[in-house]
BAFINU-695808 format. One line per field, with one value per residue: x, y, z of N, C-alpha, C in turn; residue in three letters; residue number from 1. Coordinates in pm, 1 decimal, padded with zeros to 6 digits. Layout:
! residues N
n_xx: (X,...);
n_yy: (Y,...);
n_zz: (Z,...);
ca_xx: (X,...);
ca_yy: (Y,...);
ca_zz: (Z,...);
c_xx: (X,...);
c_yy: (Y,...);
c_zz: (Z,...);
res: (ALA,...);
n: (NUM,...);
//
This chain:
! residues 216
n_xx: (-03478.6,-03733.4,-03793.1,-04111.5,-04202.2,-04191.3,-04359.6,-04615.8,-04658.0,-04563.2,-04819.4,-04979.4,-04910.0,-04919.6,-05221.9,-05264.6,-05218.6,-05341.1,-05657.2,-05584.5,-05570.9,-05791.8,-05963.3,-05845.1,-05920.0,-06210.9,-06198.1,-06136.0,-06322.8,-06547.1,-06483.2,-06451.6,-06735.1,-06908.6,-06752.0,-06863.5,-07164.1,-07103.4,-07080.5,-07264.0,-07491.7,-07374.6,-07420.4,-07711.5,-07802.0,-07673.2,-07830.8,-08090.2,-08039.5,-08013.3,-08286.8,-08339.2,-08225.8,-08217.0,-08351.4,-08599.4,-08724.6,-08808.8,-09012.3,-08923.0,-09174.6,-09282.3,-09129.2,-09139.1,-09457.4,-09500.8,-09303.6,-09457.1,-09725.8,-09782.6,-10001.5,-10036.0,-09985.1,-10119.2,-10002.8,-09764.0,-09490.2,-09442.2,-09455.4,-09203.2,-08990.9,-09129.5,-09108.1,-08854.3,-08633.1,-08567.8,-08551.4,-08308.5,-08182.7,-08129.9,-08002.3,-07796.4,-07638.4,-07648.5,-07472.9,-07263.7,-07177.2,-07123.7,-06889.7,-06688.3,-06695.8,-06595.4,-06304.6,-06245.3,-06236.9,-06015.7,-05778.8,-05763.0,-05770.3,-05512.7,-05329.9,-05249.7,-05246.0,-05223.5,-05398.5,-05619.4,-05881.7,-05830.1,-05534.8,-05462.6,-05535.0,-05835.3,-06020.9,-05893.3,-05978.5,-06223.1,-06285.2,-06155.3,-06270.4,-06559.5,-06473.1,-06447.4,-06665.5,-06839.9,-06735.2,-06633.4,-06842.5,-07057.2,-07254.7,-07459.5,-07664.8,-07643.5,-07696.2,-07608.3,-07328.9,-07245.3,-07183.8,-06977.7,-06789.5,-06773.2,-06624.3,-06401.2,-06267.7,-06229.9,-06077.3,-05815.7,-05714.3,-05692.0,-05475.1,-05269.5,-05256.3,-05108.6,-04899.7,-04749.6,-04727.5,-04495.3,-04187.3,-03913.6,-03939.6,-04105.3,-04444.8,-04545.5,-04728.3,-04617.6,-04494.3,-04704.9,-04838.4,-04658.9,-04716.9,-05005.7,-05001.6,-04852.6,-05025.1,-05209.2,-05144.6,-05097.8,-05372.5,-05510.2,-05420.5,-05489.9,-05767.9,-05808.9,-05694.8,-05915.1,-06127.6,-06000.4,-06029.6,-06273.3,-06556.0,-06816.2,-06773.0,-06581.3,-06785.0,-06977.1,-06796.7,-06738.1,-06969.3,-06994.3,-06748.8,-06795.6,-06993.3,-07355.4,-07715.5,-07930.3,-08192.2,-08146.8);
n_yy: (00093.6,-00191.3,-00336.0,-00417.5,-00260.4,-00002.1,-00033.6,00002.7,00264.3,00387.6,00300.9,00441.1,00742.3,00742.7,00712.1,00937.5,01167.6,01077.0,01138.7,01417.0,01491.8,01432.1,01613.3,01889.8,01911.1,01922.1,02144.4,02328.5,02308.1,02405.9,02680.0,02706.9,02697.7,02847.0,03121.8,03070.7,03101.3,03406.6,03478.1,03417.4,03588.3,03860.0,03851.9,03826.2,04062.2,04253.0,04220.3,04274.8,04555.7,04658.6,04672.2,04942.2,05103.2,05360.8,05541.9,05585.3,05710.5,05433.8,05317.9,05144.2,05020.5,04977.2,04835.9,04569.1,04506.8,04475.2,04236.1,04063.2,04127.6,04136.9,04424.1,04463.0,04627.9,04831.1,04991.2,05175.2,05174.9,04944.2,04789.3,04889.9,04784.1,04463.8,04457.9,04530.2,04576.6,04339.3,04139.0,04258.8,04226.7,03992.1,03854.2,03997.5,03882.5,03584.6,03647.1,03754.8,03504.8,03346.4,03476.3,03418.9,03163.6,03112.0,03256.6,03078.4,02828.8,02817.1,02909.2,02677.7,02452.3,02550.1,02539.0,02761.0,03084.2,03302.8,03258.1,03473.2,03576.7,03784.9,03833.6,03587.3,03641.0,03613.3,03776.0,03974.0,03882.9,03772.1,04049.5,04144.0,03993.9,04113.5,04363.4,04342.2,04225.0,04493.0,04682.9,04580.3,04452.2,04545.8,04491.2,04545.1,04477.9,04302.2,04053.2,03958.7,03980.4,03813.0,03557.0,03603.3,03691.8,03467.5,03266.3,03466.6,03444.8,03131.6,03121.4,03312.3,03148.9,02929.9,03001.2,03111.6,02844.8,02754.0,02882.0,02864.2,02582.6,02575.9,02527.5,02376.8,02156.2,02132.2,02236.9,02496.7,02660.7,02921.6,02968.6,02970.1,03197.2,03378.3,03394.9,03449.3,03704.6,03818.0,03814.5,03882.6,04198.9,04251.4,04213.0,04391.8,04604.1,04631.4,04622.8,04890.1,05029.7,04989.9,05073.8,05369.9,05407.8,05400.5,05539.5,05502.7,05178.7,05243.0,05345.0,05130.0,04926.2,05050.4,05043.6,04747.2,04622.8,04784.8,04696.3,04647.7,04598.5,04681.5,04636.2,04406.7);
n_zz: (00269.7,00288.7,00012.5,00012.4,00215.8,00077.5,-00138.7,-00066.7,-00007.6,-00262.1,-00422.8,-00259.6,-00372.1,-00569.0,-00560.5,-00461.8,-00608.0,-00828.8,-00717.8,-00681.2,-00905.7,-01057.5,-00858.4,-00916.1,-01216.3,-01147.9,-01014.9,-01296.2,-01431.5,-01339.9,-01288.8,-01524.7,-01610.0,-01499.4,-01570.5,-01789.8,-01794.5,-01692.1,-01865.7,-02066.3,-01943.3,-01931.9,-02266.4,-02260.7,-02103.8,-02284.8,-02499.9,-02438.8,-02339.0,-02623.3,-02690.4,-02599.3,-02762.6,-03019.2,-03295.8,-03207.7,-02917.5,-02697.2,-02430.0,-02114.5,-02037.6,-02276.1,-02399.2,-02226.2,-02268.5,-02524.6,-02570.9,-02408.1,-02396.0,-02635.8,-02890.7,-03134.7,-03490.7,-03420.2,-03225.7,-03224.5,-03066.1,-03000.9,-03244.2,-03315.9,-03128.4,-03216.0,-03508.6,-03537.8,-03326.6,-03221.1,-03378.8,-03476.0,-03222.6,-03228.5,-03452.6,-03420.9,-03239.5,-03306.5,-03529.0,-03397.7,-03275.2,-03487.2,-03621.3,-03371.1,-03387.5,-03652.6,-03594.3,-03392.5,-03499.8,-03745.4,-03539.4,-03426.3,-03646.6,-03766.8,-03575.8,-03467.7,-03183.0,-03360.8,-03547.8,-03751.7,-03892.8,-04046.0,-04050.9,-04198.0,-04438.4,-04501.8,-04476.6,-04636.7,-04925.2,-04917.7,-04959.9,-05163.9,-05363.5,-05356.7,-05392.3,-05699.3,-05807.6,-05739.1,-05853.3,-06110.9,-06226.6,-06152.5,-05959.5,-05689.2,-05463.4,-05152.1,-05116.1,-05401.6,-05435.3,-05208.4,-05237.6,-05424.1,-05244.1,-05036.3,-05215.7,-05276.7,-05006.4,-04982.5,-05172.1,-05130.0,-04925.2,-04984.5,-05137.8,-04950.2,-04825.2,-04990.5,-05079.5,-04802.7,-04736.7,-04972.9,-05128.9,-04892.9,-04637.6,-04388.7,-04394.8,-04138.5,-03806.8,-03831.1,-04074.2,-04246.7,-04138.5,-04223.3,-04475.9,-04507.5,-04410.5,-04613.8,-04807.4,-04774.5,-04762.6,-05015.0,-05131.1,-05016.0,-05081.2,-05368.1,-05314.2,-05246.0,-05453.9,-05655.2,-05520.8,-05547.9,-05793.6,-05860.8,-05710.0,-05663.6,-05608.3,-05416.7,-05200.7,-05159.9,-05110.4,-04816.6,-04684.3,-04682.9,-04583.8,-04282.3,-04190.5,-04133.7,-03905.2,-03992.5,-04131.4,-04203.9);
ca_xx: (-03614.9,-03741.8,-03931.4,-04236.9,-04250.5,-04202.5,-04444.7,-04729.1,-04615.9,-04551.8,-04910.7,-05032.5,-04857.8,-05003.8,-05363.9,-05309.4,-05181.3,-05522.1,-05727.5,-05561.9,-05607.2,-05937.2,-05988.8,-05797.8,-06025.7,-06314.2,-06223.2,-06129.2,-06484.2,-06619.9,-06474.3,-06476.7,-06886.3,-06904.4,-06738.4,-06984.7,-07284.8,-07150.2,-07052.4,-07396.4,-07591.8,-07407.7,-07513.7,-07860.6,-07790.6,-07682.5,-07985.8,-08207.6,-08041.2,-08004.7,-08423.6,-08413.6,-08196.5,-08269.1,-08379.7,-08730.8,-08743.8,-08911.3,-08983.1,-08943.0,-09291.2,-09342.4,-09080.3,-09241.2,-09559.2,-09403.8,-09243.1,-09517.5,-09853.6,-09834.2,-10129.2,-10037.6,-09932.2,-10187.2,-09918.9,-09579.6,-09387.6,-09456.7,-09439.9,-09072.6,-08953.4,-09161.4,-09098.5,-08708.6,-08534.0,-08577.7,-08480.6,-08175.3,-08093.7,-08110.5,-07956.2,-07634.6,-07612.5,-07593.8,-07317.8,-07152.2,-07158.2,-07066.5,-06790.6,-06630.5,-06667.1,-06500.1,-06192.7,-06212.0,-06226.1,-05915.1,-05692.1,-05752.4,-05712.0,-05432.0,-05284.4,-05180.2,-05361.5,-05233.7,-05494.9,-05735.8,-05933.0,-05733.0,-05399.1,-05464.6,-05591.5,-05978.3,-06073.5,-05883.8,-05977.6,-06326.7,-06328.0,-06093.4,-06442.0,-06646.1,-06454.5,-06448.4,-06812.9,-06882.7,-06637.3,-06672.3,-06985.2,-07209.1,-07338.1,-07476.7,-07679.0,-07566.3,-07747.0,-07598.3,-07236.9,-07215.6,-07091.5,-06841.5,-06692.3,-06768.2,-06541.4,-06246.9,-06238.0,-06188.3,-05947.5,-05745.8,-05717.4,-05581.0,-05321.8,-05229.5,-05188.9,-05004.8,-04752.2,-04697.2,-04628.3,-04430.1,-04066.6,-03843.3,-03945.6,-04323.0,-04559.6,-04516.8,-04773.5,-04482.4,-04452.7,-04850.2,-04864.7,-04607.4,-04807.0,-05141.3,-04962.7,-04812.0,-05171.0,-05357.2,-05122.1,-05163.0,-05528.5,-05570.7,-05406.1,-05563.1,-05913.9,-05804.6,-05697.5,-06060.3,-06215.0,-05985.6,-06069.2,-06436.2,-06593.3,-06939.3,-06710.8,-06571.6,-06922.8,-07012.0,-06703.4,-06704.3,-07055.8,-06964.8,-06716.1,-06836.2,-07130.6,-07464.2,-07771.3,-08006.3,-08296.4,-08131.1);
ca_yy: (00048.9,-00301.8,-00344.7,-00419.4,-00163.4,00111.8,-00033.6,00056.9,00412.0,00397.5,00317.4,00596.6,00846.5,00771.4,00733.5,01039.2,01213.1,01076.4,01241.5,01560.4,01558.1,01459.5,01746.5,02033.5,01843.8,02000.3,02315.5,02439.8,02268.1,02499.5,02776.9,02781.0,02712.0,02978.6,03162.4,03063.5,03110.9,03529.3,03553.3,03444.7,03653.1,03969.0,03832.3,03883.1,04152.8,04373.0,04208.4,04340.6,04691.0,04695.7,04691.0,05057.0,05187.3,05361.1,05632.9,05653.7,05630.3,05356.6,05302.1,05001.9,04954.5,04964.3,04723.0,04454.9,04476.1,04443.7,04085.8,04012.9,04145.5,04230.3,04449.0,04420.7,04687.0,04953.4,05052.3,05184.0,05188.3,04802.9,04719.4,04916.7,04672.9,04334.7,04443.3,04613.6,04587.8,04219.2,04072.7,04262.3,04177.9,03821.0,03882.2,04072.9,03770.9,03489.1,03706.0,03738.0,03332.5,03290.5,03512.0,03401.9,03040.4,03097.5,03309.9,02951.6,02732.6,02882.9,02880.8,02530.6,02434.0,02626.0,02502.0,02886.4,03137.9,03379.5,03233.8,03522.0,03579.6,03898.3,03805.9,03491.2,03663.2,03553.4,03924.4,04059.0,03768.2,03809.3,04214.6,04164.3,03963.3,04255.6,04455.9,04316.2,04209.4,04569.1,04783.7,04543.2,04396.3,04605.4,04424.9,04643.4,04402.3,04204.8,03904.6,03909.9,03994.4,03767.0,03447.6,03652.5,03701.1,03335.0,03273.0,03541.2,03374.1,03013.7,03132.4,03381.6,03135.4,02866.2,03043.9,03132.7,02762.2,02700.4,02922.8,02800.0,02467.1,02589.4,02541.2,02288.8,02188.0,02096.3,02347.3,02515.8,02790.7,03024.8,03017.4,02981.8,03346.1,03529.6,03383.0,03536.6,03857.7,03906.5,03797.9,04036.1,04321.3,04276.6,04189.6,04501.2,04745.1,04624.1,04688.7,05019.1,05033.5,04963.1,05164.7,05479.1,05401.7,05357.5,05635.2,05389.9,05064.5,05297.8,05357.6,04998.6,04864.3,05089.6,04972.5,04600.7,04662.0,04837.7,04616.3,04687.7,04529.2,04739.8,04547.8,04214.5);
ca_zz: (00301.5,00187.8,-00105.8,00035.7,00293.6,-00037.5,-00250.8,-00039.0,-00024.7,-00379.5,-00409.3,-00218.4,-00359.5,-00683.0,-00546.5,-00397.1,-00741.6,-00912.6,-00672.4,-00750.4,-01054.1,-01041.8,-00775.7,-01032.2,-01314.6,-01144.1,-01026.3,-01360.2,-01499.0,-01201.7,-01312.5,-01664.1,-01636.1,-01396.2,-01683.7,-01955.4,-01733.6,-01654.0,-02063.0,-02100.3,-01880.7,-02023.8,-02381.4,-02209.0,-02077.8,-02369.7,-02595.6,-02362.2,-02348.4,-02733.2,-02781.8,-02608.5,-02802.8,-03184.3,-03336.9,-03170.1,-02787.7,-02635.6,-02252.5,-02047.6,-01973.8,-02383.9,-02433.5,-02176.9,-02327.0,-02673.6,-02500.9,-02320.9,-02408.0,-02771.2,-02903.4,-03292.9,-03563.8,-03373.5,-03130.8,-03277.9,-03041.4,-02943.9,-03368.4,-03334.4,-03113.6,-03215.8,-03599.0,-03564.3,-03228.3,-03127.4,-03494.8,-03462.2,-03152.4,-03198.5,-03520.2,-03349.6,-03100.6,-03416.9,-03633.3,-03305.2,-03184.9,-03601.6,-03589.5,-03280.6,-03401.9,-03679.9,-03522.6,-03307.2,-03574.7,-03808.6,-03487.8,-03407.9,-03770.3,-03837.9,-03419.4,-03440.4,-03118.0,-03432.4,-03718.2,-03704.0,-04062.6,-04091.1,-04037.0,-04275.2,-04590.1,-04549.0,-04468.5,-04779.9,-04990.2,-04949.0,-04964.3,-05288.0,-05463.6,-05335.5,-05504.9,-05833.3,-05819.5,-05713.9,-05935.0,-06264.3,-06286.6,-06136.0,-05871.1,-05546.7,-05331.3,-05098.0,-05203.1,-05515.6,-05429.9,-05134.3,-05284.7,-05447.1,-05085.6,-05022.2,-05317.6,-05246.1,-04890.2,-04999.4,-05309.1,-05022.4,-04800.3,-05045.6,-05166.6,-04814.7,-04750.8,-05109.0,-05003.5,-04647.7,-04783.8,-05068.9,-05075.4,-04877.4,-04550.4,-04369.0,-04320.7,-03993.8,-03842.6,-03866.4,-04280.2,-04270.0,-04076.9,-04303.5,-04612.7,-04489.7,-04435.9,-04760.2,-04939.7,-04687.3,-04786.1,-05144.0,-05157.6,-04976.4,-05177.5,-05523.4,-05240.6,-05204.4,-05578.8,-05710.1,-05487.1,-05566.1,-05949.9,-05856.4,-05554.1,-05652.6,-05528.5,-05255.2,-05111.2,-05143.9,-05015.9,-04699.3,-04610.3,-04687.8,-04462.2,-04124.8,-04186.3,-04074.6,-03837.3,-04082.4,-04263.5,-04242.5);
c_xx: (-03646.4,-03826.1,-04080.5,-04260.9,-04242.2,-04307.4,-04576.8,-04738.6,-04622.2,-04717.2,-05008.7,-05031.3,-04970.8,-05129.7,-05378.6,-05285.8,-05317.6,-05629.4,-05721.0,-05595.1,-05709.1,-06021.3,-05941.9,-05900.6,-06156.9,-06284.8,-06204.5,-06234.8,-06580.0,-06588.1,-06486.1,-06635.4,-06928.6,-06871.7,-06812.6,-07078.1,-07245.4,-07154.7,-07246.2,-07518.4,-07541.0,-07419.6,-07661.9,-07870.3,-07808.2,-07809.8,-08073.2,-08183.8,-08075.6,-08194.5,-08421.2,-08313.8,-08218.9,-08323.5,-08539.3,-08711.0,-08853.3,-08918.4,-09011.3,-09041.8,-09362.4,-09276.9,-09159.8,-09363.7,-09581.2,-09396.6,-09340.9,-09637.5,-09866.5,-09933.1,-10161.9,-09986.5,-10014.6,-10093.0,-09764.0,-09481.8,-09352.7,-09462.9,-09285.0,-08973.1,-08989.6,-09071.6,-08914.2,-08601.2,-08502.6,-08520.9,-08353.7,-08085.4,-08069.6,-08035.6,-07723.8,-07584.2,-07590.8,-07473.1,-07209.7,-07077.6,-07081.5,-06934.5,-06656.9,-06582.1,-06579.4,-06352.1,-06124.1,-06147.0,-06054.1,-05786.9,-05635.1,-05706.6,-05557.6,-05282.4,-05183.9,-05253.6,-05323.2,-05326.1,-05608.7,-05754.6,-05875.1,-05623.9,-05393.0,-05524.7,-05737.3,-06025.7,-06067.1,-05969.5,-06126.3,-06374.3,-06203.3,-06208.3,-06517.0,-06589.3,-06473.0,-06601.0,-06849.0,-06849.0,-06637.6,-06741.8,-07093.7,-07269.1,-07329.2,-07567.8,-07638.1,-07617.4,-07661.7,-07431.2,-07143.8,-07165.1,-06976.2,-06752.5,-06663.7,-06575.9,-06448.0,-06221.4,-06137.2,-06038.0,-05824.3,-05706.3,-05624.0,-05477.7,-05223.2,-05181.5,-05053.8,-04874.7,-04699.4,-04655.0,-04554.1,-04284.0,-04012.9,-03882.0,-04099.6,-04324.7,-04522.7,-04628.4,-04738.0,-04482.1,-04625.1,-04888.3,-04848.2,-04697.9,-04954.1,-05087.9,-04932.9,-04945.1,-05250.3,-05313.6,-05165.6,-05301.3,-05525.3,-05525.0,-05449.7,-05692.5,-05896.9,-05768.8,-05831.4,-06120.1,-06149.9,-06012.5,-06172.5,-06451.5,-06714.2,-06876.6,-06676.9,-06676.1,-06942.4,-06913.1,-06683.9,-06825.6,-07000.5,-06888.4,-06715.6,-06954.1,-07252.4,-07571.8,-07926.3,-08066.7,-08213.9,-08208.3);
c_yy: (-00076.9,-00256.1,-00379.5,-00337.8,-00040.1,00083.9,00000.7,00257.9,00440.0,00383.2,00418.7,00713.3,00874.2,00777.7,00864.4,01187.5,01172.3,01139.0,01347.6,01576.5,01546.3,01607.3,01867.4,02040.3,01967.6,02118.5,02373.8,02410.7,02394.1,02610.3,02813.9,02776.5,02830.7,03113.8,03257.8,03125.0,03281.1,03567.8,03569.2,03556.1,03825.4,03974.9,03890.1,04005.6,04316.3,04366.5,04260.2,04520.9,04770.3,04706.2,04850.0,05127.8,05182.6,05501.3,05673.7,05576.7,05568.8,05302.6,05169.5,04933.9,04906.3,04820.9,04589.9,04429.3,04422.6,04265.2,04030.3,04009.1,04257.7,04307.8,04438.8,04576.4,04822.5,05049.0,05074.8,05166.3,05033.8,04735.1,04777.5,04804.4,04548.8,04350.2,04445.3,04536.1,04463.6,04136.5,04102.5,04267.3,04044.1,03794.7,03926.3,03921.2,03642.2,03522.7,03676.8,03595.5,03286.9,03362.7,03453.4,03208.2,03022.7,03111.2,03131.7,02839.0,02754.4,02851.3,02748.5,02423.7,02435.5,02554.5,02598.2,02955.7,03246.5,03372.4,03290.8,03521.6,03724.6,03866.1,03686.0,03513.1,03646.6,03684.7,03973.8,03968.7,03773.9,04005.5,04246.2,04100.5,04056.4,04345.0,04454.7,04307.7,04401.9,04680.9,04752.7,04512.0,04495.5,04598.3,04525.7,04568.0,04307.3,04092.1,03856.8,03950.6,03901.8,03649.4,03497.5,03686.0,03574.5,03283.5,03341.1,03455.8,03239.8,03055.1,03169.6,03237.5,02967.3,02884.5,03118.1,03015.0,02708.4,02772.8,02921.6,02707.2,02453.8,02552.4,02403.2,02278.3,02145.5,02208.6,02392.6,02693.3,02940.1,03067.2,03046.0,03167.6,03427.3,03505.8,03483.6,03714.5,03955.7,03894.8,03932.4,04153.6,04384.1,04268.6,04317.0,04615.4,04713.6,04706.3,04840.2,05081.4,05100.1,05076.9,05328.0,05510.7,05392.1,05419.0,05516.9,05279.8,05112.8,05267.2,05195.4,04910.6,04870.9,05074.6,04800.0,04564.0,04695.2,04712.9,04714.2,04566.7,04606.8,04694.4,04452.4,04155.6);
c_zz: (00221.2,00096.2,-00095.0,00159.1,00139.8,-00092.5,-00201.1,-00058.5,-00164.1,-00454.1,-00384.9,-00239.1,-00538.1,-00704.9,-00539.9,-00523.9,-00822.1,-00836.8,-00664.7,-00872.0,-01111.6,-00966.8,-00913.2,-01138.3,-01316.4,-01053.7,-01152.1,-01439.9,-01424.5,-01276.5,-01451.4,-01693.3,-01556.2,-01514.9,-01820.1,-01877.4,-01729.4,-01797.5,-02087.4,-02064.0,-01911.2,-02177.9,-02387.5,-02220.5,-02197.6,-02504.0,-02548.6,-02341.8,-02483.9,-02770.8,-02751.5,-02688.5,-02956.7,-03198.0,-03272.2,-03022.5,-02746.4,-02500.5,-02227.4,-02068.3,-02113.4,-02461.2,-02365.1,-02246.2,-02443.7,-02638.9,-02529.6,-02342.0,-02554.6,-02849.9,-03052.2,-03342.7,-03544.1,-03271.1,-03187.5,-03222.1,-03003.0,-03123.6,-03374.3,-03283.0,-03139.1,-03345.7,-03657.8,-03479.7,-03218.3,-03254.0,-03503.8,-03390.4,-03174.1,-03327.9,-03494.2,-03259.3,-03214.9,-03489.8,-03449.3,-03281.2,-03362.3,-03589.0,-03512.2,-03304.6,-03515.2,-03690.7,-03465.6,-03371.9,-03678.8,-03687.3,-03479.7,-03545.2,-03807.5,-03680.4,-03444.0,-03359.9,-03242.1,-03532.5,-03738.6,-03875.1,-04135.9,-04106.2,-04174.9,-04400.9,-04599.1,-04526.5,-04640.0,-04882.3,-05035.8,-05003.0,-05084.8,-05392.1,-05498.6,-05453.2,-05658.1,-05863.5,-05819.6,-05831.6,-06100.8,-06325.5,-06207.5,-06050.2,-05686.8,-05442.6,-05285.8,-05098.5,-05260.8,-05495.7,-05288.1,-05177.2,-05360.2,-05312.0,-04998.8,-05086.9,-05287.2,-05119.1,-04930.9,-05061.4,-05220.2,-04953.9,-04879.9,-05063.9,-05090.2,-04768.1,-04858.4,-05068.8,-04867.2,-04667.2,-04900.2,-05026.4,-05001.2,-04669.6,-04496.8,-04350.0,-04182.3,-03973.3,-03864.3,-04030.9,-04296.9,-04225.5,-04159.5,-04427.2,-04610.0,-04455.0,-04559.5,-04838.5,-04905.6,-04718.4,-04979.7,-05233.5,-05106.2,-05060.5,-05325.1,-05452.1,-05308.1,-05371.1,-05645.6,-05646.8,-05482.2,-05736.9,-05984.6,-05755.5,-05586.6,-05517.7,-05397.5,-05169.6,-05083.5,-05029.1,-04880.1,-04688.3,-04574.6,-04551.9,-04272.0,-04105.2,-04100.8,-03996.1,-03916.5,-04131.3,-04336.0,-04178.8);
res: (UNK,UNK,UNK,UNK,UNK,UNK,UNK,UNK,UNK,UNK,UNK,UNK,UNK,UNK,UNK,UNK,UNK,UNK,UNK,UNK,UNK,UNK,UNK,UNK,UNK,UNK,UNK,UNK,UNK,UNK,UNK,UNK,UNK,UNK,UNK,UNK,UNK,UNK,UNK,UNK,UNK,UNK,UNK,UNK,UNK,UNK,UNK,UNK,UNK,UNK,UNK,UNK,UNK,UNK,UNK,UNK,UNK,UNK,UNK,UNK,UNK,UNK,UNK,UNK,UNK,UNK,UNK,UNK,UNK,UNK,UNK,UNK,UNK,UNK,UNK,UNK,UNK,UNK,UNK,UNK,UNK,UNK,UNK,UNK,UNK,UNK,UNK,UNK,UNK,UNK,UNK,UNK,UNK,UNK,UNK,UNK,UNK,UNK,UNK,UNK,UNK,UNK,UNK,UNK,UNK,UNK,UNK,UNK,UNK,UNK,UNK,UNK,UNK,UNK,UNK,UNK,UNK,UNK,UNK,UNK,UNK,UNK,UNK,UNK,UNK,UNK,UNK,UNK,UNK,UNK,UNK,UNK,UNK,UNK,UNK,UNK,UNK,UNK,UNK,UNK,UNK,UNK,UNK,UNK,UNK,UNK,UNK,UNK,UNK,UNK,UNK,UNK,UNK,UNK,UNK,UNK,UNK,UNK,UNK,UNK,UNK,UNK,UNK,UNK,UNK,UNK,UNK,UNK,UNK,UNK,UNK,UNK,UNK,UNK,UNK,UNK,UNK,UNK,UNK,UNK,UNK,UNK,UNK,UNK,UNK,UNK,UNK,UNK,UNK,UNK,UNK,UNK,UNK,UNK,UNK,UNK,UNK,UNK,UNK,UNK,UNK,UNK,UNK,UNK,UNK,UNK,UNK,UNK,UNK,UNK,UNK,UNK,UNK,UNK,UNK,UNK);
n: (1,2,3,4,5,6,7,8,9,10,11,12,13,14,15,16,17,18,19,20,21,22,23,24,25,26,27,28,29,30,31,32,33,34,35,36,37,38,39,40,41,42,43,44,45,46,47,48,49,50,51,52,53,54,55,56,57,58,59,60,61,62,63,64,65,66,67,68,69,70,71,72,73,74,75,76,77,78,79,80,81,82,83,84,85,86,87,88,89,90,91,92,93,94,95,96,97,98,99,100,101,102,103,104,105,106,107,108,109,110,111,112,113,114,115,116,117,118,119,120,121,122,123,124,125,126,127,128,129,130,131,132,133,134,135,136,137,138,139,140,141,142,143,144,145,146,147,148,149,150,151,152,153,154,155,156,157,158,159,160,161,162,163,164,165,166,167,168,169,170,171,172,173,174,175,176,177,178,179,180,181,182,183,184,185,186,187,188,189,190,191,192,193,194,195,196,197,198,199,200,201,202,203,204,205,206,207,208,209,210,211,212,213,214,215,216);
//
């Protein structure tokens, strides 16, 4: 074929290759907002189930009014949810979006889908502070023991990367993994240490732990 009968073709083929991939572009924009938009709406969803539930039942029609047509601290069951339910749903829905961002953030960092805050020592790391704060000094609210978990985090999470790039060789998220394994096993059994040498620290620890949505 001559060369100027190809080069139109050759042309076309590649127009027709950018409009695919413009086209693919936005279907998976389509679909991953499509996505977000159902994540979101059962976000909604379970914030709105979580006001009826609790230790004192409260009906639909008490919740709306609650919302909607508050009457003030004369009606209990409409101060249960303004004063209780609705802080800790919106509460549950921030830890969650923090959580999840930092799961996000750590992978991308780390350009491992393995770099969860468990696997990488920042779990133990912080709940090896706790302990000490809890078991040696004394310290029982979480106010005052929370920058000590700040603190184990960072420290954990250093010496998770010191020994990934230890040795001969770059970094790779492979040596970074086993490092956070071996920290996370031995941060955890000192945990478990402390708190069999301390039932106080126990208790503390295994709230700290499970966490709560409780009068935060």
């Amino acid at each position: 074929m001559p060369a100027d009968l190809a080069a139109p073709d050759t042309a076309r083929d590649d127009a027709l290759g950018v409009v695919s991939a413009h086209a693919g572009n936005r279907r998976h924009g389509s679909t991953y907002a499509l996505w977000w938009c159902g994540l979101a709406l059962v976000v909604v969803l379970l914030a709105w189930l979580s006001l009826f539930v609790g230790a004192r039942p409260v009906s639909a029609t008490q919740v709306w009014d609650a919302l909607f047509a508050y009457a003030g601290s004369s009606d209990r069951d409409q101060e249960v949810v303004v004063g209780y339910r609705i802080p800790r749903a919106l509460l549950a829905v921030v830890v969650g979006a923090a959580l999840g961002m930092a799961g996000s953030l750590i992978q991308r960092l780390m350009r491992n889908p393995l770099g969860d805050p468990q696997i990488l020592g920042v779990n133990a790391g912080a709940s090896f502070a706790v302990a000490i704060a809890v078991g040696f000094l004394g310290l029982t609210s979480m106010w005052s023991y929370i920058w000590f978990a700040f603190a184990g985090a960072v420290a954990a999470m250093a010496i998770v990367y010191g020994l990934g790039s230890a040795g001969r060789g770059r970094i790779t998220p492979v040596r970074v993994t086993m490092a956070g394994v071996a920290v996370t096993a031995v941060l955890t059994g000192a945990v478990r240490g402390i708190g069999l040498l301390n039932p106080d620290a126990f208790d503390a620890l295994r709230i700290w732990e499970v966490g709560s949505l409780v009068g935060r």
